[in-house]
N, C-alpha and C positions, 0 to 999 in steps of 0.2 A: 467550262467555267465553274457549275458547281463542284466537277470532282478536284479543280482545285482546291477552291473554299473549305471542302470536306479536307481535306489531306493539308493546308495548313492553318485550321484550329486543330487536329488532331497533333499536329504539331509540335504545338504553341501551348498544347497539354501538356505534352509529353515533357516538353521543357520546363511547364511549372512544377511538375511532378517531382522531376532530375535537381531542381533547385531547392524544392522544400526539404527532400531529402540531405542534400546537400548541406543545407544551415543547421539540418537536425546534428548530422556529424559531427559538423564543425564549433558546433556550440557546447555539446555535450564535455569534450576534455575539457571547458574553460569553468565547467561548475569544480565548485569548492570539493574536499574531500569529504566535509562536513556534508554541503548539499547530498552527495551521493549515499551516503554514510545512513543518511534522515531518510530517504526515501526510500532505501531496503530496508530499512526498521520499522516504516509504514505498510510497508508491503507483506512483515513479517505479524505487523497486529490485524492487517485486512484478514490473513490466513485465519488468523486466532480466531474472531469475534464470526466472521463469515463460516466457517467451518466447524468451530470448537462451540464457541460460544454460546452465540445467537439460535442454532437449533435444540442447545438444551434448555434455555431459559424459556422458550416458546413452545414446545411439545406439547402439543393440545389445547394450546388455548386458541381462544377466538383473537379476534380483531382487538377490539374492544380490550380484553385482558393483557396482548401484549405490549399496548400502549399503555395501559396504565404502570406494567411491571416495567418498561425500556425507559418509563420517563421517572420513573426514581433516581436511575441512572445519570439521565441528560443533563444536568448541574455538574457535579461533581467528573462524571465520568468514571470507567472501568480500568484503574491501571496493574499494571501487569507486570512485570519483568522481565527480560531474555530469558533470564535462567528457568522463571517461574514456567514459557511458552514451551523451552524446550522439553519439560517436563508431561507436557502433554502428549500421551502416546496416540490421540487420534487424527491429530496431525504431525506428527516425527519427521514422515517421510516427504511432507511438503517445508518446514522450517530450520530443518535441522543444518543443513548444508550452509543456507544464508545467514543461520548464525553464527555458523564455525566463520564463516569469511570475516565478520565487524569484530570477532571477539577474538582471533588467534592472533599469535606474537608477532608473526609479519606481517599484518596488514597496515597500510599505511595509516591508517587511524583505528588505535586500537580501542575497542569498548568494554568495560567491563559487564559482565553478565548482569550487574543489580541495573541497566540502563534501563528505564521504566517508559512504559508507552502507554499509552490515557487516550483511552478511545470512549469517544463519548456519540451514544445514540440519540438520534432525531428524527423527526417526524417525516414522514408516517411511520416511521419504526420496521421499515422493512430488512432482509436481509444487507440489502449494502448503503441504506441510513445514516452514514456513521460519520464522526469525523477525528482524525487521528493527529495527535499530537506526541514528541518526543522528547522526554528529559536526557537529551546525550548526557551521557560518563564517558568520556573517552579523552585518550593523550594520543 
């Protein structure tokens, strides 16, 4: 009797599993081209600020000083541009590809490179602290 019960909740997993995945599929072609468009341009500022950024602006300091220097920032925020990201040679090899995809001729939503991305840090000002926002340029 229990190695039923064992075998079907494992089941009855296996099925929630098969079905989450499932909606995950099925839901994803129905976003917008804008949605998908916005969320590899957030993906493309996480690279910047997480890799580029955030470890030059904090190189030595304490706690205490890089909270004072991230929150000059957190108002306003840091924006940036495609062209400006791609220009950064210490992450090339991680942004350069997903920018060629939003910004070349056939993509179905095409961007221009000034598309600006505004990531704004907050507290505690840790490495992924942050939160991204995107001015699409795109036809």
């Amino acid at each position: 009797m229990k190695k039923k019960n064992k075998v079907l909740i494992g089941g009855i997993a296996g099925l929630v599993v098969v079905l989450a995945v499932l909606i995950v599929v099925l839901i994803d072609p129905f976003k917008s081209e804008e949605e998908k468009v916005t969320n590899k341009i957030q993906s493309i500022g996480g690279v910047f600020y997480e890799d580029f950024f955030y470890p030059q602006q904090v190189l030595g300091l304490s706690e205490a000083e890089i909270a004072q220097k991230l929150t000059a920032f957190s108002t306003e925020g840091i924006s940036v541009s495609l062209e400006d990201v791609n220009k950064v040679m210490e992450i090339s090899d991680k942004v350069s590809d997903p920018i060629k995809e939003v910004t070349r001729d056939d993509a179905k939503l095409v961007c221009n490179p000034s598309t600006t991305i505004i990531i704004t840090p907050k507290e505690p000002f840790s490495k992924t602290d942050y939160d991204i926002r995107v001015s699409l340029d795109c036809k």
